[in-house]
Every structure is written in C-alpha cells, then in structure tokens.
N, C-alpha and C positions, 0 to 999 in steps of 0.2 A: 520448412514448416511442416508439421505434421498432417497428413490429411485422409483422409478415408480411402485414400488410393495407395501411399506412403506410410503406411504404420507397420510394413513388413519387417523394420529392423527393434522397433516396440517390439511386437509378438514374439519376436525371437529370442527376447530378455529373459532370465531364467527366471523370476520373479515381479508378481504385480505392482511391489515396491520401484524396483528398477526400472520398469515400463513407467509410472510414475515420474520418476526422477526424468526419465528421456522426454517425459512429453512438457514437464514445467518448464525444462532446460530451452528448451527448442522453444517455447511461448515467448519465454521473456527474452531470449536470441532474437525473434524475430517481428516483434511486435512495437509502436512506437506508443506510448500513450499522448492520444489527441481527443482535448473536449469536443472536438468540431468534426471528429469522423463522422464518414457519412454511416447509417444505419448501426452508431455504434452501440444499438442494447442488444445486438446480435452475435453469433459467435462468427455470422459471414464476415462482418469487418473485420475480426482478427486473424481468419483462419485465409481471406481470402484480401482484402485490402492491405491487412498488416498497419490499420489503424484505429485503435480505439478505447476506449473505457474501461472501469474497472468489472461492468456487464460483462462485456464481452469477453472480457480477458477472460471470467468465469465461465460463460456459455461455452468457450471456448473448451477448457480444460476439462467441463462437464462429456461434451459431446465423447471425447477423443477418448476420456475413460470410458465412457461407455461401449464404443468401437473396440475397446480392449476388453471388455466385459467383467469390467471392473466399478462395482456401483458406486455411485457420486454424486452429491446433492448441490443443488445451487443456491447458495443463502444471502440472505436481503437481509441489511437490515444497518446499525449509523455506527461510524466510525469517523467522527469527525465532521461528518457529512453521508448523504448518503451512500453506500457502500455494498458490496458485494462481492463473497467469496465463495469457496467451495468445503463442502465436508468428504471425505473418500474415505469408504471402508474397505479395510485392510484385514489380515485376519486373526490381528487380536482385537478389533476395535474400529475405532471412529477418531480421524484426524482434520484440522482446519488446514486451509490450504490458502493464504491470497497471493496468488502471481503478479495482481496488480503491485502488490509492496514490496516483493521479491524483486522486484523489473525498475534497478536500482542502478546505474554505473554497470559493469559488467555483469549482474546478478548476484542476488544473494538466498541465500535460506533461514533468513529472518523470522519468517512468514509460513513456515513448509512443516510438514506436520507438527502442528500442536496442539494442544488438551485444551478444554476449555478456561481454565484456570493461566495458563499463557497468555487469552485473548481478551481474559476478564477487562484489564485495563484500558482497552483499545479497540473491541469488536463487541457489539450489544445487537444483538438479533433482534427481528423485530417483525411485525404482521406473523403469517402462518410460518417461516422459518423459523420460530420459536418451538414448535413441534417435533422438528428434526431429530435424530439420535443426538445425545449427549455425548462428546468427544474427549474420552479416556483411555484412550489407546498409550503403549508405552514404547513396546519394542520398537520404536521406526520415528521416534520424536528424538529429533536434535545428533543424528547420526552425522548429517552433514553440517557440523559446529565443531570448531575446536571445543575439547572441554572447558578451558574456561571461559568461551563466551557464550555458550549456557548457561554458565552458572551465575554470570552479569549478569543474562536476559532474566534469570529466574528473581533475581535479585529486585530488577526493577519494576517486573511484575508487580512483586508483593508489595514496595511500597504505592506502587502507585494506585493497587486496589486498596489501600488502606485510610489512614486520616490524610486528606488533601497537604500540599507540599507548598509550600512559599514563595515569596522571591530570592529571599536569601538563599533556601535549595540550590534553584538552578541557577545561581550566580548573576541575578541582574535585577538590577538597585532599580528603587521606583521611577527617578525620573529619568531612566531606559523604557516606561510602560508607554507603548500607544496608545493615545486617545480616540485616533480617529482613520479613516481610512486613508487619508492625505498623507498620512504620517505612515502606516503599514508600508503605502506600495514605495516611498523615498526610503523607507529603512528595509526593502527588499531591493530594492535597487542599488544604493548603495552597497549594502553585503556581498551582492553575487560580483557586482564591477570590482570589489575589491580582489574576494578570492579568483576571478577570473574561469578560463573553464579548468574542462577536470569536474570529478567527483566529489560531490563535499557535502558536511551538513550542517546546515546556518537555523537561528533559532531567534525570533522577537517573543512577546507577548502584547496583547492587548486585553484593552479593558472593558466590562461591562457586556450584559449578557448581548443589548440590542447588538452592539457594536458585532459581537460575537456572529448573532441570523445574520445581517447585511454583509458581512463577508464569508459566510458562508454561499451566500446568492452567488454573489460577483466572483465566486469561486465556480459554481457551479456554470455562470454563464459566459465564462471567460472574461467576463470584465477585465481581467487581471492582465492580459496578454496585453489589452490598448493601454494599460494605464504603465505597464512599469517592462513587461518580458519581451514586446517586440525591439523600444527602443534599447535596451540594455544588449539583447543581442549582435544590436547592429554597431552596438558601440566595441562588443570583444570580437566583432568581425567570426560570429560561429554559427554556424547551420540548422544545430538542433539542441533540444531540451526538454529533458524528461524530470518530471520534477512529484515526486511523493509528496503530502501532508497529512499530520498527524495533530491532535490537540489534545491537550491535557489542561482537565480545569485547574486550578490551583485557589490558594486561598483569599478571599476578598475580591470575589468576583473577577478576577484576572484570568486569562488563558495562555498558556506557554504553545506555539506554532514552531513544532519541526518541519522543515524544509529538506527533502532530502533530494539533490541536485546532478544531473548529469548533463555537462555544459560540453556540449565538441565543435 
C-alpha cells in the first residue's frame, strides 16, 4: 500500500500518468470495500486499515496524488447512491477517476480516466463539487482498454444518456420485475448461489421510485448483508465479497441494478 513513507518507487515513474497508474493499482490491490469500516469517510481506513468506502477509497487516492504533487480533487456527488470520486489533472486536462468501481475481481480500468461525457450516465456531481474543472482531457483516456472495449464503453454511454431503454433492451420480461424488497434480496440470493464464487455480473430490476429510496437505505446501512449476503456466503463456504452497484432508470418507472461480484 502506498503511503507517505513508500511512494519512493511512484517518484521514481518517468511520468505523472504512471505514478497515477502505480497508486490506483496498489488502491484497489489492497483495499477491501466494507460498509461497516471503522472511520471509513477517511483516507486513514484505506491507507492504514485497508477497509473502507467509496470516501475513502477517494480521500485516499486524493492524499497520495497530492504527495506526488500532482493536483486532484475529491468529488461528491450520486451515483446510484451516494458516491464519491476523484478528478486529476494531467497536463492536457482534467480526468475522472473512481477506484471504488475499478476495485472489481482483479481490477479494472472501467473507471480511470475519463471525460465527463463517459460519466454523464452514471456519475452526477452534486453540492459544491459541481464547481470543479470540467473533465476533457484526451491523451490519457482509455489507454488502459483494449480498443474495442472502449468503443462498447463509448457505445453504452450514449445510449444510456439518451431516451431511457426498456425491458425488452436489457432482456428481462415483466414478470422478472421486483416488486418488493422480499423479492430483491431471494432474487440476489439466488443468483450469486447459482453462479457460485469467482467474478461475475448478475443484473434484477425493480419497480417504482419508493421502492427504488428504500433500497437505496438498506444499501447504505447494510441491511443487505443480514437479509441475503452473510447467509449465501456461508452457504458457498467463501471468506470474502466485494461487490459494486450501479442503477439505471429505465422506462415505466422501473430501474435495472448491476451487480458487479467478487466471491472467494
């Protein structure tokens, strides 16, 4: 883990890109995401417990650029829920960065510099990180992508900032829609016991906006671990689970919940 004593082999990186690349690696290397860390709106829980939020994860990656002397903003604002990334300016520009959605199965660069037109669909700032530099940066977006799963990612963007998508879209017929949380946490249960562990990404929807706050809550407060993720664990006999979500409204008051899963 990178830390204000250990960033001798950063500095030594020919490029603030690279030092970059070294500090998100090592983040989502060595970080576990936990609703329940202690002091996790801090960069101390990531940098120093190795458990925490998607704060921290931030505070985290803000600090470390900084130590590199490399400017970096911390930004607030909903993605599903509340939510928090970073901006890094580079020297053509201004890129988004969230480790927390990168900190995926082994890692990925889902998430790692990109424009604001990449985030339109999924990242909405919000309070005074609405201020921030506007992120148009080119040279240093999607480097770490094969070509063409940039050109998916660019793909899905644009629909999904556009006219809202269906059931039909994302292939699940109405009466697959949740009504109710009862029904979410057995159709999450079931999923993960099926595909077992390993990495993977499983998908419900649910319906109506209320239903949409209320698990949002029990998102936030872990409800979710006593109702469906401790017993499911104990049942594929596995130690840990890191698990991303993402929402997408779709049409007729419905919302599509990606799951994105790391079961060992």
């Amino acid at each position: 883990m990178p830390s204000p004593t250990s960033l001798d082999k950063a500095r030594g990186l020919s490029s603030d890109y690279a030092k970059e690349v070294y500090v998100h690696d090592a983040l989502i290397d060595n970080i576990t995401y936990n609703l329940r860390a202690e002091m996790n709106q801090s960069a101390y829980s990531a940098l120093v417990n190795g458990q925490t939020v998607c704060a921290g994860y931030a505070r985290a990656f803000q600090y470390l650029m900084q130590q590199l002397n490399i400017p970096c903003y911390y930004c607030a604002g909903y993605a599903g829920e509340r939510h928090a990334w970073n901006i890094i300016v580079l020297d053509d520009g201004c890129y988004n960065v969230d480790t927390t959605w990168d900190d995926v199965g082994d890692g990925t660069y889902d998430y790692f510099n990109k424009n604001d037109t990449d985030y339109a669909s999924n990242h909405v700032r919000q309070e005074l990180s609405v201020y921030l530099p506007s992120c148009n940066g080119r040279t240093y977006r999607n480097l770490e992508k094969p070509p063409q799963t940039a050109s998916s990612n660019q793909t899905t963007s644009s629909n999904q900032a556009g006219t809202l998508r269906t059931l039909a879209d994302v292939g699940i017929s109405e009466s697959q829609v949740i009504k109710d949380m009862a029904g979410y946490y057995q159709n999450c249960h079931n999923q993960i016991l099926t595909n077992g562990k390993g990495d993977y990404t499983f998908y419900n929807v649910i319906e109506g906006r209320q239903l949409l706050t209320r698990w949002e809550q029990e998102i936030d407060n872990g409800t979710y671990k006593d109702e469906y993720m401790t017993t499911v664990l104990v049942e594929l006999d596995a130690g840990d689970c890191k698990m991303q979500l993402r929402v997408e409204e779709l049409q007729g008051d419905k919302y599509l919940i990606t799951h994105q899963i790391s079961i060992n």
